[in-house]
C-alpha positions as CSV (number, residue, x, y, z in Angstrom):
1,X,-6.0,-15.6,-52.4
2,X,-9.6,-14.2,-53.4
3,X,-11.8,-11.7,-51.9
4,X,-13.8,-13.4,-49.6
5,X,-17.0,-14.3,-51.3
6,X,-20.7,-14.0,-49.6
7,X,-22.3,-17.7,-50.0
8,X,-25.6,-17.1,-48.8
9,X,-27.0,-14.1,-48.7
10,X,-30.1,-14.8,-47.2
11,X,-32.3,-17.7,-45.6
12,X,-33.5,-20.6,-48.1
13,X,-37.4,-20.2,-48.5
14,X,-38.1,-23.8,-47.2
15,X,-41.9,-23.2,-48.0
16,X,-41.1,-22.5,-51.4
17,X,-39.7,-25.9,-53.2
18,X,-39.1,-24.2,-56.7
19,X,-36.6,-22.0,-55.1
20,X,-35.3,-23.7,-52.5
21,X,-32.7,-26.0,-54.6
22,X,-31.0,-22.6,-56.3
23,X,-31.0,-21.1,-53.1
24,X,-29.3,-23.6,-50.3
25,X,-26.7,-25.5,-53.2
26,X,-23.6,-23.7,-53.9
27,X,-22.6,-23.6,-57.8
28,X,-19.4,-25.5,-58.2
29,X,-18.0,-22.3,-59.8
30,X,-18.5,-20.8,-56.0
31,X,-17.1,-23.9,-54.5
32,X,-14.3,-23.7,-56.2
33,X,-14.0,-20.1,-55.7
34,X,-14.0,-20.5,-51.9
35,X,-11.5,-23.5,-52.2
36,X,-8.1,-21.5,-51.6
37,X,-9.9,-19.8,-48.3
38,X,-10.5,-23.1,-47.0
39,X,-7.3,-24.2,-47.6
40,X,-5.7,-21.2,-45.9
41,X,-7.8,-21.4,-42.9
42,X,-6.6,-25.4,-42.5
43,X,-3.1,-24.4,-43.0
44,X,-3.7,-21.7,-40.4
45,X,-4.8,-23.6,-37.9
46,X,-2.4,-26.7,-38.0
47,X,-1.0,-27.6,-34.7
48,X,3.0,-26.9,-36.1
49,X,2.1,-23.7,-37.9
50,X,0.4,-21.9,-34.6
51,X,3.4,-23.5,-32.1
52,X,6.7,-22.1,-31.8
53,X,10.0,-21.8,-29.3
54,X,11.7,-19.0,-28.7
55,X,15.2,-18.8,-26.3
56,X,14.7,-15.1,-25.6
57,X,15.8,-14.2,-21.9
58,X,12.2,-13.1,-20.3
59,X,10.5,-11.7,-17.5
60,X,7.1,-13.1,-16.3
61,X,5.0,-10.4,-17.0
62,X,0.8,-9.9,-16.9
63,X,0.3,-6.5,-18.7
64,X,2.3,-4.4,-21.3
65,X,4.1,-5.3,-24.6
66,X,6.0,-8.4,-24.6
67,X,8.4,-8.7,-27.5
68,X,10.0,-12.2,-28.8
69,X,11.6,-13.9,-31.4
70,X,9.2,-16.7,-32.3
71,X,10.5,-19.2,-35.2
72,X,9.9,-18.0,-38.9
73,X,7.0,-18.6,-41.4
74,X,4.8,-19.4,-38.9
75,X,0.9,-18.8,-38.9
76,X,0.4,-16.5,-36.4
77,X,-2.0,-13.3,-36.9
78,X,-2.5,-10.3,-35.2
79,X,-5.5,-11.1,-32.5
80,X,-4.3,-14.7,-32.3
81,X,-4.3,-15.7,-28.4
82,X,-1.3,-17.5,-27.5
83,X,0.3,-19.1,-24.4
84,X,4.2,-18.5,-23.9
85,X,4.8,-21.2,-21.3
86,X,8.7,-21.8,-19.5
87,X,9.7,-25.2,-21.2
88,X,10.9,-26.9,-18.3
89,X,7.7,-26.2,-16.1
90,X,4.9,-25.1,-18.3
91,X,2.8,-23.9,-15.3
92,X,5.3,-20.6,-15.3
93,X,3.4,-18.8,-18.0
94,X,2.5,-15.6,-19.5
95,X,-0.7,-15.5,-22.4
96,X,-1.9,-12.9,-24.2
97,X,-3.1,-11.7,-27.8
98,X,-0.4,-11.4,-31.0
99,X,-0.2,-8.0,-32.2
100,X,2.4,-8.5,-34.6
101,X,4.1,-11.5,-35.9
102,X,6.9,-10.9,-39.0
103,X,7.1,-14.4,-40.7
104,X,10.3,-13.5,-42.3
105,X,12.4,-13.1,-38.8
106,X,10.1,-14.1,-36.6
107,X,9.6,-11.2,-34.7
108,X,6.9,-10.9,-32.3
109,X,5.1,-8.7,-30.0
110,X,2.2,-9.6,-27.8
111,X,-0.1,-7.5,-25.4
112,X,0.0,-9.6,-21.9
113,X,-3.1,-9.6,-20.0
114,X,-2.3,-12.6,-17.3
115,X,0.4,-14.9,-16.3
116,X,1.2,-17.8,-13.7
117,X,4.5,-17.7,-11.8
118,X,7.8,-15.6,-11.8
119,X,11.2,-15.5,-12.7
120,X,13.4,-14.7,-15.9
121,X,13.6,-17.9,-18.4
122,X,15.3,-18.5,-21.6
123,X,13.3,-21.3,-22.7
124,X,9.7,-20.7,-24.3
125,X,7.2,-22.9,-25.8
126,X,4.4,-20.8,-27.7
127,X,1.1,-22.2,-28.4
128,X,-2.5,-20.7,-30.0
129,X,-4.7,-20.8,-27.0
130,X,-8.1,-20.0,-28.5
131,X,-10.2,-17.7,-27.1
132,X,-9.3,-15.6,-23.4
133,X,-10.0,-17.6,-20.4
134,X,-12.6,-16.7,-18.4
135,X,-11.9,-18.5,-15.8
136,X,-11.1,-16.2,-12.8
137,X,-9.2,-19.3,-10.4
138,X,-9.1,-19.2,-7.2
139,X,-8.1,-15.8,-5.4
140,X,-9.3,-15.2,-1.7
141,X,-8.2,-14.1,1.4
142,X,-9.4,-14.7,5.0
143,X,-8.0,-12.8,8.3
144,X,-9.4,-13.4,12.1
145,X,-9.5,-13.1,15.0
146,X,-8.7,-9.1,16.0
147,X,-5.7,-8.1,17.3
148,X,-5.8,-4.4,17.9
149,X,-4.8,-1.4,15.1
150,X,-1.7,-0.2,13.5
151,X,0.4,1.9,16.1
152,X,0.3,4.5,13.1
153,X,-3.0,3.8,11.5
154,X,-4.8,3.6,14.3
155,X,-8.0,3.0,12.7
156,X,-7.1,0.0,10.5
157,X,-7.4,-3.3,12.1
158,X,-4.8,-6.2,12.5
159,X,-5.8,-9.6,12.6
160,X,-3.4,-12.6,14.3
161,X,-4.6,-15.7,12.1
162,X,-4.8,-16.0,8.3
163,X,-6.6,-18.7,7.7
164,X,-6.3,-18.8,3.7
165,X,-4.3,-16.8,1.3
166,X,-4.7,-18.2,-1.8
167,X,-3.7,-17.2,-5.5
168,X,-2.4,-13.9,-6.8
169,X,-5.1,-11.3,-7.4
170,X,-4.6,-10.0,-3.6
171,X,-1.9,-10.0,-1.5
172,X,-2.2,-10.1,2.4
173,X,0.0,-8.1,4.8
174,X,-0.7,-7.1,8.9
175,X,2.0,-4.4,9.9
176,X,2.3,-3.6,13.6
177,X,2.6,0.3,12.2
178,X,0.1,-0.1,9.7
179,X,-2.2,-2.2,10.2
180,X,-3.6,-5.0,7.9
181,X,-3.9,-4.2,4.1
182,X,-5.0,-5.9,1.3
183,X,-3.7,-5.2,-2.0
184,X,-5.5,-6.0,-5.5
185,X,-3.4,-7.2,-8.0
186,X,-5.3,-7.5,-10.8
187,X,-8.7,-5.8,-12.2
188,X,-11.8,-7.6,-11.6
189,X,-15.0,-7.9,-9.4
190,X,-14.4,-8.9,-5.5
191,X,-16.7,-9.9,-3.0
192,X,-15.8,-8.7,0.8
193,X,-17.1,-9.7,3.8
194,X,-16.4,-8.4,7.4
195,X,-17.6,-8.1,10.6
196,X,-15.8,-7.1,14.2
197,X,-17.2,-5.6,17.8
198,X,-16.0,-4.3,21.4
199,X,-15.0,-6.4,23.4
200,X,-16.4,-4.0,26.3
201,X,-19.9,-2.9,26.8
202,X,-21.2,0.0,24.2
203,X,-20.8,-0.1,20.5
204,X,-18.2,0.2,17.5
205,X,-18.4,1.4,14.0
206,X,-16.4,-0.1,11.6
207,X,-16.5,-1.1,7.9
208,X,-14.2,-1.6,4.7
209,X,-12.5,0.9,2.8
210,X,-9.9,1.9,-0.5
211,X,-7.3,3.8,-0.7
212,X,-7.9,5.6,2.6
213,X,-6.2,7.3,6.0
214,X,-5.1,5.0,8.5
215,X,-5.2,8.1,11.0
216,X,-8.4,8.8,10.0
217,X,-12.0,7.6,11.8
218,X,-13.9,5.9,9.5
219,X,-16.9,7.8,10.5
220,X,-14.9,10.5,8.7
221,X,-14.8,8.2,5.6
222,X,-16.8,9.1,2.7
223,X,-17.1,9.6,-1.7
224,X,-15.2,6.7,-3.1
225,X,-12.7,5.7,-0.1
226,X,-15.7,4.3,2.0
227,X,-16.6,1.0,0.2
228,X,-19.3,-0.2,3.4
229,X,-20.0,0.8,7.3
230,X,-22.0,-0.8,9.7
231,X,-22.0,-0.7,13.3
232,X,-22.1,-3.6,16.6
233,X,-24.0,-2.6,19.0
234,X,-23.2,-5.0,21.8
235,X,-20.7,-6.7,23.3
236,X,-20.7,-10.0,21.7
237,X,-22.9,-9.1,18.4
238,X,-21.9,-10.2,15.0
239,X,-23.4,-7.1,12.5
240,X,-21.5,-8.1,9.1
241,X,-21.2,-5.4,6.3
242,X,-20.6,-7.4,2.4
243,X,-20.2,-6.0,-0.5
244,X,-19.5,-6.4,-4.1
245,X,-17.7,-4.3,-5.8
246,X,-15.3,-3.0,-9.0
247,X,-11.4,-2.7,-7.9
248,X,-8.1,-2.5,-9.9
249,X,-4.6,-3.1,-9.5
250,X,-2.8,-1.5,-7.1
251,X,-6.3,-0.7,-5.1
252,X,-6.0,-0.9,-1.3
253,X,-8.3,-2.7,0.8
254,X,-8.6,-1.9,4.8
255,X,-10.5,-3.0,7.6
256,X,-11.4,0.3,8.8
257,X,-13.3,1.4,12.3
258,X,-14.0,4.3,14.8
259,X,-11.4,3.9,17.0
260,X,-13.2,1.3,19.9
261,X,-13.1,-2.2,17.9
262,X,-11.2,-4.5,20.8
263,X,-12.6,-7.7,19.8
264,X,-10.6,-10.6,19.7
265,X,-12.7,-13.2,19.3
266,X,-12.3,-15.5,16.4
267,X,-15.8,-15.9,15.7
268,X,-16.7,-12.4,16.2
269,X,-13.6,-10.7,14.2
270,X,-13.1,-12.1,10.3
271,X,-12.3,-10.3,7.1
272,X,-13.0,-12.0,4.0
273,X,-12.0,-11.2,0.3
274,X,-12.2,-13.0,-3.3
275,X,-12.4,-12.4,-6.6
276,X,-15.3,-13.5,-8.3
277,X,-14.9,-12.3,-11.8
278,X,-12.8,-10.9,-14.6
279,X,-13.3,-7.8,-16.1
């Protein structure tokens, strides 16, 4: 194939009609010269040449090096992103971008960056998928209505009713030791909302915080740990705190106070989390 060939290598000077021709019409010896490329590209991107199946026993996976035997003399190149969807169900999937591709054996690897489902399958269909989604789906949590602290974590709330727990990016869990947590799976920009009270007369401080002490005021809170405090100064008093903020996998989110949130009111005890974006 030839050296890829600069057609135009500036902007046609439409105010200058003696010019213009020689500069906006290719030469046919150029044409001709870019012929092969175009050809290539075509070839490339045919439906059969970027679409394989592979019956290497996998793991659903979202992040490191996946390795496969795709079929041989195929078109895939290295940055080409590519969906490796479970035959039988294609909603079970794992994408990512080629890194290497032998078209002799068919050899494969490809850096995972997201997937849908879980399991260990034997049947693959693997398709070009364009460009990354940006999509970030639907991933959100909402707790209410308080129901004391951890018996260990004193200072991280429980909650008795989950009204949503939806997608994968955060998973949900209220442990009568330790409280309620919520865990981000995957790297991205969250929203949080939350607000609680005393159920008895005087006030409370509470607020949201990562990767902090459960036996720990959050008064006490501070640097990175303490994501947002505010404080409900009345018995019956909604004071929300929000925030938007940067987390990563394995991050973990608490519903942190001073020790005197007793609310139980539904409508005066929520915690609410999504992820809004991809990073």
């Amino acid at each position: 194939m030839p050296d890829p060939i600069d057609l135009i290598t500036a902007d046609p000077d439409t105010n200058n009609p003696d010019t213009f021709n020689a500069q906006a019409v290719l030469a046919w010896s150029e044409l001709t010269a870019i012929i092969p490329q175009i050809n290539a590209a075509v070839t490339a991107l045919n439906f059969n040449s970027i679409s394989s199946v592979s019956t290497d026993s996998k793991t659903i996976a979202d992040t490191g090096s996946l390795s496969i035997t795709l079929e041989a003399s195929k078109g895939f190149l290295p940055g080409h992103y590519v969906k490796v969807a479970y035959t039988t169900d294609p909603t079970i999937y794992m994408m990512g971008s080629i890194d290497t591709y032998d078209s002799g054996t068919g050899a494969a690897t490809i850096d995972l960056d997201r997937k849908s489902g879980s399991g260990t399958y034997a049947a693959w269909t693997i398709t070009f998928n364009g460009q990354p989604p940006t999509v970030v789906g639907d991933h959100h949590v909402h707790a209410t209505t308080g129901n004391g602290s951890g018996a260990v974590n004193t200072y991280f709330r429980r909650f008795t009713t989950t009204v949503e727990s939806i997608g994968s990016a955060i998973t949900y869990a209220d442990d009568s030791n330790n409280g309620a947590s919520f865990t981000i799976n995957d790297d991205g920009i969250y929203a949080i909302y939350y607000h609680d009270g005393k159920a008895t007369a005087g006030s409370t401080k509470y607020g949201v915080t990562k990767n902090s002490s459960g036996t720990t005021s959050i008064v006490n809170i501070s640097g990175a740990s303490l994501i947002m405090e505010g404080i409900s100064e009345s018995v019956g008093a909604i004071a929300g705190v929000s925030a938007v903020i940067e987390l990563a996998a394995s991050d973990v989110i608490n519903a942190h106070h001073d020790g005197s949130a007793t609310e139980t009111n539904a409508h005066r005890t929520s915690f609410y989390i999504r992820k809004i974006a991809n990073l």
